[in-house]
C-alpha positions in Angstrom: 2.0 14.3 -6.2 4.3 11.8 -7.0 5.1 10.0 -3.2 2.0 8.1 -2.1 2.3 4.7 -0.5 4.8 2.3 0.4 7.4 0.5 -1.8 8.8 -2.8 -2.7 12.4 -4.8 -2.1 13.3 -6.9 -5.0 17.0 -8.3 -5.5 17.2 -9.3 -9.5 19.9 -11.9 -10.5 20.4 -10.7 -14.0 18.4 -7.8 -15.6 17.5 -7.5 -18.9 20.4 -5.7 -21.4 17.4 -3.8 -23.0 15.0 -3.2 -19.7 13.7 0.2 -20.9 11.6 -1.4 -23.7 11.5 -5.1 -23.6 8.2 -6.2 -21.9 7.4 -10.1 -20.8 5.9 -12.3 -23.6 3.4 -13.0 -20.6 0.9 -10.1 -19.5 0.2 -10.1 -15.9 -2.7 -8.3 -14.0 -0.7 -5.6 -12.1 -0.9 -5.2 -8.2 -3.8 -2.5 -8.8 -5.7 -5.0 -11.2 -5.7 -8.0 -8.8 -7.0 -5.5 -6.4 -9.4 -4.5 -8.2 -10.5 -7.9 -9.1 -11.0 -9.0 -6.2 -13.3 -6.2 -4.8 -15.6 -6.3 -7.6 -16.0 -10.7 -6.7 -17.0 -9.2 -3.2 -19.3 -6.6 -4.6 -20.8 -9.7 -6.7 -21.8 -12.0 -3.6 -22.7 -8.9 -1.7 -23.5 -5.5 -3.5 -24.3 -4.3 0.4 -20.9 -4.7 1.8 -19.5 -0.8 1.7 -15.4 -2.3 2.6 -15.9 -3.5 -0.9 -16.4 -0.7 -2.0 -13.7 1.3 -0.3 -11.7 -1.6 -1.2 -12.4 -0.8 -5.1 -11.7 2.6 -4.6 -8.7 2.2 -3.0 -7.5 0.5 -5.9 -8.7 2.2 -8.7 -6.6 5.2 -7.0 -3.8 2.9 -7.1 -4.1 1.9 -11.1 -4.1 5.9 -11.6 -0.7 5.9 -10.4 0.4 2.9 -12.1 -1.1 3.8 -15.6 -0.7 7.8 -14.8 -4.5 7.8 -16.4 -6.9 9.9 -14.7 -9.6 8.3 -15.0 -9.4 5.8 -12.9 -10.1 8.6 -10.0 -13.5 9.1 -11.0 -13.9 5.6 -11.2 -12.8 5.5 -7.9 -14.9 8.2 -7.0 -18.1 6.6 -8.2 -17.2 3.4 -5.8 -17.0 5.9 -3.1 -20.6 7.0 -3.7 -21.8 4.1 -3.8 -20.2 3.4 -0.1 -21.1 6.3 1.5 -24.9 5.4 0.3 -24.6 2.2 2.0 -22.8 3.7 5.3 -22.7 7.6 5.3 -19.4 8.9 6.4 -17.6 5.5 6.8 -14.1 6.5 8.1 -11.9 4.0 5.7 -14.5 5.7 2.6 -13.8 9.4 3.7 -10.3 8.4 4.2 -9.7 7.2 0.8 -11.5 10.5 -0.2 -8.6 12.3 0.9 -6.4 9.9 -1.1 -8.7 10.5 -3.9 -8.3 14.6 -3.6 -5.1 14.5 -3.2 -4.4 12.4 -6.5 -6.6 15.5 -8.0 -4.1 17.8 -6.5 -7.2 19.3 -4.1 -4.4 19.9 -1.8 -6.3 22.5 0.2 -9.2 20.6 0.9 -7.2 17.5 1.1 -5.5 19.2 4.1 -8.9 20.3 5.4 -10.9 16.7 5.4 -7.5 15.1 6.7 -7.3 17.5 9.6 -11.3 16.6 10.6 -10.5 12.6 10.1 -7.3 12.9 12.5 -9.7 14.8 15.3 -12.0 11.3 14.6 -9.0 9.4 14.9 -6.0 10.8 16.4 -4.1 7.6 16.2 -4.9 6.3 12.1 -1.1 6.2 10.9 -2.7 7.1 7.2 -4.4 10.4 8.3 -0.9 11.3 8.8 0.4 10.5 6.1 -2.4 12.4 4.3 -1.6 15.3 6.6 2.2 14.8 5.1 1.0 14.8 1.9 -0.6 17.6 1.6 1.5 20.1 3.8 4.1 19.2 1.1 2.5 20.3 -1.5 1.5 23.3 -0.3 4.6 24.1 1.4 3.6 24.0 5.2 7.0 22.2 5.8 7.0 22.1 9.4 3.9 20.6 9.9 4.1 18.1 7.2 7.4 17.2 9.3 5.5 17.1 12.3 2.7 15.0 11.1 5.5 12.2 9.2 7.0 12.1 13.1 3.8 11.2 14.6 3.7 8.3 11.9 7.0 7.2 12.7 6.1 7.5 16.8 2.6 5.2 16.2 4.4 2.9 14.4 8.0 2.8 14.0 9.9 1.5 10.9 6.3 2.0 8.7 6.6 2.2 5.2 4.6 5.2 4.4 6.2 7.1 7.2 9.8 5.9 5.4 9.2 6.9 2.4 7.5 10.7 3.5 10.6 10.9 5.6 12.9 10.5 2.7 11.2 13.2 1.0 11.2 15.5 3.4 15.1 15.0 3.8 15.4 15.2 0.0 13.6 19.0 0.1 15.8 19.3 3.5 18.8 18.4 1.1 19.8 15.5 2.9 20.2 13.4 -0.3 22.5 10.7 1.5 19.6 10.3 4.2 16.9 10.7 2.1 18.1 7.6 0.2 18.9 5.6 3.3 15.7 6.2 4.3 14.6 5.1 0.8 16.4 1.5 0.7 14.8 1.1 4.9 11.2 1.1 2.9 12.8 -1.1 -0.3 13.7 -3.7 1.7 10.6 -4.1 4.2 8.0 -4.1 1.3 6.8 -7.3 -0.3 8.0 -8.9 -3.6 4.4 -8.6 -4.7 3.8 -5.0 -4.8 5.7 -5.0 -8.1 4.7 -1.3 -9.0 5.6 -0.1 -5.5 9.1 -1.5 -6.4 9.4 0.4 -9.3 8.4 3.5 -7.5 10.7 3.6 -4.9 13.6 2.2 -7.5 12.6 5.6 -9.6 13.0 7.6 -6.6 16.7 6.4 -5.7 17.3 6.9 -9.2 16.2 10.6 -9.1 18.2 11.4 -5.7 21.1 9.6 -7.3 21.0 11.4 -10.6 20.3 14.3 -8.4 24.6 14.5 -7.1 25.5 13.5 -10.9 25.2 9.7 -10.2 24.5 8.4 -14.0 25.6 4.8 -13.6 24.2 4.2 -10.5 20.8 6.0 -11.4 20.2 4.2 -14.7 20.9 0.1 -12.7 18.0 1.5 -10.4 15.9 2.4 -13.3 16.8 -0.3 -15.4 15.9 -2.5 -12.2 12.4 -0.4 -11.8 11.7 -1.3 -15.8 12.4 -5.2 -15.5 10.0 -5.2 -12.2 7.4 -2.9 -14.4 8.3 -2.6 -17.8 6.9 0.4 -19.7 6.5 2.0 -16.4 6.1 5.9 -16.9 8.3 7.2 -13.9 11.2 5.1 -14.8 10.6 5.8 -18.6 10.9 9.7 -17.6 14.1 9.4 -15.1 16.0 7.4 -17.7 15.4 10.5 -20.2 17.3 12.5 -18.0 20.3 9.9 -17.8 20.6 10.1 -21.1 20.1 13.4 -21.5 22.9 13.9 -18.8 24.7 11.5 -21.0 24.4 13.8 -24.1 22.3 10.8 -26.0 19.5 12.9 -26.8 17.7 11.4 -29.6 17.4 8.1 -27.4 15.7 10.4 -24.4 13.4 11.4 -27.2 12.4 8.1 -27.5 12.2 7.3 -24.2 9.9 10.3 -23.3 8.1 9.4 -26.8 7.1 6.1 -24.8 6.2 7.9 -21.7 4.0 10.2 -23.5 2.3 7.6 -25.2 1.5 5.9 -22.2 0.7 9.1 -20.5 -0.3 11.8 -22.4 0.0 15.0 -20.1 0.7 18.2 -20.5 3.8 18.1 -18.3 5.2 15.0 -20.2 5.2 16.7 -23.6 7.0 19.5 -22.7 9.5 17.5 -21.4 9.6 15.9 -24.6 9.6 18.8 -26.4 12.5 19.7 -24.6 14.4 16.3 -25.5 13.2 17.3 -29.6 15.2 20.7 -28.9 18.3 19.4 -27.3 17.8 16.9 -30.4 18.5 19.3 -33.1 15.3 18.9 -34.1 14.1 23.0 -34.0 10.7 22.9 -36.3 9.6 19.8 -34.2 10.7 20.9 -30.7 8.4 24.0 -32.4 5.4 21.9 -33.7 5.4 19.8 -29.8 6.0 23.3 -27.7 3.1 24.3 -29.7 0.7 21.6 -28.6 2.0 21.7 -25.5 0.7 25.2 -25.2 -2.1 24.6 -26.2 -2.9 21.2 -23.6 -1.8 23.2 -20.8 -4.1 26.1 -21.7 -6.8 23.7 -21.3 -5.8 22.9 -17.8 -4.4 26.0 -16.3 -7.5 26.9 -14.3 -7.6 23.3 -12.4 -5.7 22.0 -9.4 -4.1 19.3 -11.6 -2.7 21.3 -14.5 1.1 22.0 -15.5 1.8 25.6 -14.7 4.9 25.2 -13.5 6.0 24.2 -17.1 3.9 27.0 -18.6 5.7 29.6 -17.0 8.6 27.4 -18.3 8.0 27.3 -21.5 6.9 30.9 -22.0 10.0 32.7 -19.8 12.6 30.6 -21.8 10.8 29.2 -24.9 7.7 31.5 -26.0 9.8 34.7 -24.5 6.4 36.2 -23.2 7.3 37.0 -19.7 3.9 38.7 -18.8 2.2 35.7 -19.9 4.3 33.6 -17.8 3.8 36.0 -15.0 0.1 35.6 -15.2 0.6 31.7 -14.8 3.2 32.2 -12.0 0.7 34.3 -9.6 -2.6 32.5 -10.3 -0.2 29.3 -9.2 1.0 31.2 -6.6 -2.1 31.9 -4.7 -2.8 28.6 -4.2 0.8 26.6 -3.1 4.0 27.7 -1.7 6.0 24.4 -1.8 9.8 25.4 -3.1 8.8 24.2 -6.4 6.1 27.2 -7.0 8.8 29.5 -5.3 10.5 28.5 -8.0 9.1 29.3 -11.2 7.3 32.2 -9.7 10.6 33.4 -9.2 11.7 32.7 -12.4 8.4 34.3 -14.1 9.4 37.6 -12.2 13.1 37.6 -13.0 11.9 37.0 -16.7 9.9 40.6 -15.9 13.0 41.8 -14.5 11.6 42.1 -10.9 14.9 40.9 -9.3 14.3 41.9 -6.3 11.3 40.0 -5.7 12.5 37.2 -8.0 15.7 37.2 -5.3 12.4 36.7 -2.4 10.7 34.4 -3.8 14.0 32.1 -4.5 15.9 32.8 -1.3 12.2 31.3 0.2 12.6 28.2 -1.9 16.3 28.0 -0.8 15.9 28.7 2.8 13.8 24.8 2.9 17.6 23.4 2.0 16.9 22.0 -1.3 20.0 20.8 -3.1 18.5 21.2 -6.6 21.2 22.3 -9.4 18.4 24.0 -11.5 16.7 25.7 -8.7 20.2 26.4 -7.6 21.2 27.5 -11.0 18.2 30.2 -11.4 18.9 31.8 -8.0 22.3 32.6 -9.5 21.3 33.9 -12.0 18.7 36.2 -10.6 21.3 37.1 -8.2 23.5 38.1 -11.3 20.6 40.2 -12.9 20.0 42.0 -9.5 23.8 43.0 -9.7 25.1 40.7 -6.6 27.7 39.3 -7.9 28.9 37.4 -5.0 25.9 35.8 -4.4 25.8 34.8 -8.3 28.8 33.3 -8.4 28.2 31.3 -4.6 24.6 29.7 -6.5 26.2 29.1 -9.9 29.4 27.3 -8.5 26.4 25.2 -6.2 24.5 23.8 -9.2 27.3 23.0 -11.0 29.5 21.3 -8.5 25.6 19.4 -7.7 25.6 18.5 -11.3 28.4 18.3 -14.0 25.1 18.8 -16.6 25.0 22.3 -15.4 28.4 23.3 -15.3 28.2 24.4 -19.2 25.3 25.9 -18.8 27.5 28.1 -16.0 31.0 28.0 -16.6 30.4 31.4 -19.1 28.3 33.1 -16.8 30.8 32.1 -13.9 34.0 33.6 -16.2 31.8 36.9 -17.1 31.1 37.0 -13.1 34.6 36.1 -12.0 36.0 38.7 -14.9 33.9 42.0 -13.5 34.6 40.8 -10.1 38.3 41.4 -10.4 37.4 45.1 -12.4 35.6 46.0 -9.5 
């Protein structure tokens, strides 16, 4: 849930040597905050006016992406109420209850109360971008294409249509125009929107590191973190330069930060991950551990972190059955190429190859250019004895991303070796 909203253009003179942890001596109230602000004045002078209050919600939706805090959704949920009491079924309040559901990964229903708001209003840009949203996530690909279209065709060059579009190419694995489509929304947006900016500068970042690009990805991030500093997104791409850099004790700090500004599940495996890669074995152990146990807590909602679950216990916990249980509950419920994924994973780790093979050849057949989606499908394809096939996936990730090529240059020798004996 990671691509709501448009984005911001901001051209920076000089950037800070230390952007990703220097903050300005000066706090300022964030776009969200001003927002905010200024719907609750408008509350004040009238506590009647229901805009206000979809005006508050609206915003509190927005400071949950900025601060990655959860919260602020039912915050934004009781300012919905409090709407619909004055007006019952305003459009722009059940609107933003779709934005609201979706930020709660209620991707089902999200998709259901988008598709009744569209038949009440077959030409509101954001209903489609709702109806994007959440045929993403759940892996109806063609009709989230479909929908992100009929943005673009009722209003051309929009910025939430842009930035949809550039996922869709990114899962399409058209990286070059997923990012062209990327810097058409940068530079539309205003200098204001500060956390938009820092968004969309993330997200170039990640298609750039993506195909390897380490210099270029850390100036976008180190741009993203001088716009927003301490900024959660940036804080957890820039881990991954450096891991891909082989600095791992700084992308522990780094994902120490994001952590402790957002303390999910999904963010402390990752830095769990960063303690392992460390050298740091009894405190990857002690943070795996409490990982587990956060994500146990959660597993049962829409917004958990399964997907790292099944993770951690196929390659960390070696309890395949446990992370098969994860992988099909998840399952039932999305089939976007990411769940494709680690089901896959879960049932290769169970040493159900062929099925593994379906689930990833699904995943695959989108056109994703991911190296460790990539990387898992040869390797399933190795365990299910097709060697070809193996060595075709493995060569992919690697020549995607030069982080991967150790991980397969031994597996590609053993593959090429037995080949040849064959």
């Amino acid at each position: 849930m990671k691509r709501l909203v448009a984005l911001l253009f901001i051209v920076t003179a000089a950037l800070a040597a230390f952007a990703e942890t220097s903050a300005s001596s000066e706090v300022k109230p964030s776009p969200a905050e001003r927002t905010v602000t200024q719907a609750q004045r408008l509350i004040e002078k009238n506590p009647k006016d229901f805009e206000a209050y979809n005006s508050l919600a609206l915003a509190l939706s927005r400071r949950a992406r900025e601060t990655s805090d959860v919260n602020y959704y039912t915050q934004a949920e009781e300012a919905l109420q409090k709407s619909f009491a004055i007006s019952p079924d305003n459009f722009d309040g059940a609107r933003t209850h779709v934005w609201l559901l979706l930020g709660k990964h209620e991707f089902a229903a999200a998709l259901e109360e988008a598709k009744k708001l569209n038949k009440r209003m077959p030409d509101d840009v954001m209903t489609y971008a709702f109806l994007t949203d959440a045929n993403v996530e759940l892996g109806n690909y063609s009709d989230a294409e479909n929908s992100a279209q009929m943005m673009l065709d009722l209003r051309p060059g929009n910025l939430p249509a842009l930035t949809r579009a550039a996922y869709l190419r990114e899962l399409f694995g058209d990286i070059d125009g997923a990012m062209d489509l990327m810097n058409m929304a940068l530079q539309s947006t205003a200098p204001s929107e500060v956390e938009d900016g820092a968004w969309i500068l993330s997200q170039m970042a990640h298609l750039e590191l993506a195909l390897s690009k380490t210099a270029e990805a850390e100036r976008y991030l180190q741009q993203a973190l001088t716009l927003f500093p301490g900024y959660h997104y940036a804080l957890g791409n820039l881990a991954k330069v450096r891991i891909h850099q082989k600095r791992y004790e700084e992308a522990v700090q780094l994902l120490q930060q994001r952590y402790g500004a957002a303390a999910h599940a999904e963010n402390l495996f990752d830095l769990a991950e960063a303690v392992q890669l460390a050298g740091r074995n009894e405190d990857a152990k002690k943070a795996f551990a409490e990982f587990e146990q956060k994500s146990l807590l959660e597993t049962n909602r829409r917004d958990n972190s399964n997907r790292e679950l099944i993770f951690y216990y196929a390659d960390y916990a070696h309890e395949p059955l446990k992370a098969l249980e994860v992988a099909r509950r998840e399952f039932a419920r999305r089939h976007d190429v990411y769940t494709l994924d680690s089901y896959a994973w879960a049932l290769h780790a169970n040493g159900q190859e062929q099925e593994a093979r379906k689930q990833i050849e699904a995943a695959l057949a989108v056109g994703i250019r991911d190296a460790k989606l990539i990387g898992h499908a040869g390797k399933i394809a190795l365990a299910a004895g097709d060697h070809a096939a193996a060595k075709h996936y493995l060569q992919q990730s690697a020549d995607l991303n030069t982080a991967e090529w150790e991980k397969a240059r031994p597996i590609l020798t053993d593959v090429s070796s037995a080949s040849s004996q064959q």
